[in-house]
N, C-alpha and C positions, 0 to 999 in steps of 0.2 A: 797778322798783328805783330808776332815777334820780329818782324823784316822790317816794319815800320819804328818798330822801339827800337834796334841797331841804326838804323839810319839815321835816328833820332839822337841818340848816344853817340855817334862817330861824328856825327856835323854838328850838333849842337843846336839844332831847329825844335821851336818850341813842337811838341805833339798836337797840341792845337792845331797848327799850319797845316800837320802832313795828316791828319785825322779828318778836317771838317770841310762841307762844302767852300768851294771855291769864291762862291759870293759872300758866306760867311765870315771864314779867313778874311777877304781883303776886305770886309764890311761896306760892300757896294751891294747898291738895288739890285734885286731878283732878276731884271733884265737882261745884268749885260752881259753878253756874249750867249741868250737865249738861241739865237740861231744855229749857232757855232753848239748849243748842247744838243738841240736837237738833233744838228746832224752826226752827231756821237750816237743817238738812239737808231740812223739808220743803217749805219755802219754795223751796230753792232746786230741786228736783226738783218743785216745782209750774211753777216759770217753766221750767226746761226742757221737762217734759211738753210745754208749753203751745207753746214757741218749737220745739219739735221738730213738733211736730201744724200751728203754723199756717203753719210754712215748707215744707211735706211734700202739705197738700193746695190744692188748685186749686179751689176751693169759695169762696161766701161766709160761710161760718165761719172763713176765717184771722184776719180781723178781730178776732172772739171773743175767737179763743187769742192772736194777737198783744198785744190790748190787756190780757186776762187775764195773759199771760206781763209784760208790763212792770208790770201792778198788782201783780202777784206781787213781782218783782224788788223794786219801792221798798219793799214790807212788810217782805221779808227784810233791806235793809237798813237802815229805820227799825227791826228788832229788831236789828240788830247796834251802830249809830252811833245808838242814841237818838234819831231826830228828832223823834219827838214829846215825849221828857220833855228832853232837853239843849239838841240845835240850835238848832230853832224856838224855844224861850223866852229863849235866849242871845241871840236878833235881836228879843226884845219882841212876839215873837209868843205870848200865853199859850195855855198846853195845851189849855185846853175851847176854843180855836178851834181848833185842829188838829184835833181832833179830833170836831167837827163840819167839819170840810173833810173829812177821812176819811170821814162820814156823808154829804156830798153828792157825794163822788164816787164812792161805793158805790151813791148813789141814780140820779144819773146812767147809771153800768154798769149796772147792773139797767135803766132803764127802753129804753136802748137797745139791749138784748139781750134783752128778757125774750122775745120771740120763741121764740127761739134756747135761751133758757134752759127754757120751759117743754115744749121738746121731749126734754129731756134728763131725769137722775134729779134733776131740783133739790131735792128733798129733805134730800141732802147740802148744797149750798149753803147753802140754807136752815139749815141746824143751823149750819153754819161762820157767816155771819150771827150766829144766833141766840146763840151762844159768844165772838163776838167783840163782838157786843153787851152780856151781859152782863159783861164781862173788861171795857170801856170803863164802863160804870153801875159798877161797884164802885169800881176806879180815881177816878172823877169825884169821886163822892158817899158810899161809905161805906170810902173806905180804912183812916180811921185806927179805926173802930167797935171792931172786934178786931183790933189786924193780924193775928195770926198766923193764922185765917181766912180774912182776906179776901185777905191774898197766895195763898193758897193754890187760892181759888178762882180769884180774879184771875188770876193765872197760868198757872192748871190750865186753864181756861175758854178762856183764849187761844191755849194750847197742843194742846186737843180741838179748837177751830176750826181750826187751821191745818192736822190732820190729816183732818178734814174736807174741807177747802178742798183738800186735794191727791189726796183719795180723789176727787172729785166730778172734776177736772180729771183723771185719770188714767182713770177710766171714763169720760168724756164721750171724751176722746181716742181711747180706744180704739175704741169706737162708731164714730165718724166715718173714723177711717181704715178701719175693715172696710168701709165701704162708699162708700170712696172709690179712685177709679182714680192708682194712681200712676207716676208716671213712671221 
C-alpha cells in the first residue's frame, strides 16, 4: 500500500485509478477483457503449481519448476503490465525484439530441460509453444490483414496456450510428486 501512495504522490494519479479494479476505474462492463483476466488466473496457478512442486521436492527437477514458476510469473505479468507492447518499447526497445528475446529464452529453457521435458507429457507444452507461437506470427506480421480475425485468433491462440502451459505444469507436477519422498 505504501508503494502505491508514492506512486501516487510522485505522478499525481488519483488513488482511485491505481487502487480499484480495472473495469471499475475505466467504468466499462464487467466483460471486457474477461478473457485476457482469465488468462491472468492461469498464469498465475501455473507459477504456483510450479513454485509449490519445486519448493515441496528434494529432486533435481526443483530447478525445472523453479525456473518454470518464475518464466510463468514474468508472462503473467508481461499479460497484465504490457511489457512487451508498452514498457519495453516506452524504453526504445522495439516489440519484435522483445519478442524474439521471448523466442530465445524459450530456446534456452527448452534446451536446458529438454531432458527433463521429454520425460514428461510434452505434448502439452508443445501445443502451449505451438499457440504461443502462432499468437506471436499473427501479432508480428498479419495483425492489421483483418483485425477482427486476427484478434481473435491472436488472442484465442494465446489464451489456449497459457491453458496449455498450465495443464502440462499441473500434470508434470503431479507426476513428480507421486513419486517423490516428502518430507
Amino acid at each position: 500500500m505504501g508503494s502505491v501512495y508514492v506512486y501516487h504522490q510522485l505522478n499525481g494519479i488519483p488513488l482511485k485509478t491505481l487502487t480499484s479494479d480495472v473495469t471499475a476505474a475505466a467504468d466499462v462492463p464487467l466483460y471486457y477483457g474477461i478473457q485476457s483476466q482469465i488468462g491472468i488466473f492461469f498464469w498465475a496457478a501455473a507459477a504456483a503449481i510450479c513454485f509449490l512442486c519445486g519448493s515441496t521436492i528434494k529432486s533435481p527437477e526443483w530447478s525445472f519448476f523453479m525456473v518454470s514458476g518464475f518464466l510463468s510469473l514474468f508472462l503473467g505479468l508481461d499479460d497484465i503490465f504490457l511489457f512487451h507492447e508498452v514498457v519495453f518499447p516506452s524504453l526504445g526497445i522495439h516489440q519484435k525484439v522483445v519478442y524474439l528475446s521471448y523466442v530465445v529464452i524459450f530456446g534456452v529453457y527448452v534446451l536446458k530441460f529438454y531432458k527433463l521435458i521429454l520425460q514428461t507429457e510434452f505434448i502439452l507444452l508443445a501445443m502451449a509453444f505451438g499457440c504461443f507461437g502462432l499468437s506471436l506470427l499473427i501479432d508480428s506480421f498479419f495483425h492489421n490483414a483483418a483485425p477482427l480475425y486476427t484478434q481473435l485468433i491472436e488472442d484465442g491462440a494465446k489464451f489456449v496456450g497459457i491453458v496449455y502451459w498450465t495443464i502440462y505444469f499441473y500434470s508434470t507436477a503431479t507426476k513428480t510428486l507421486k513419486f517423490q519422498k516428502i518430507d
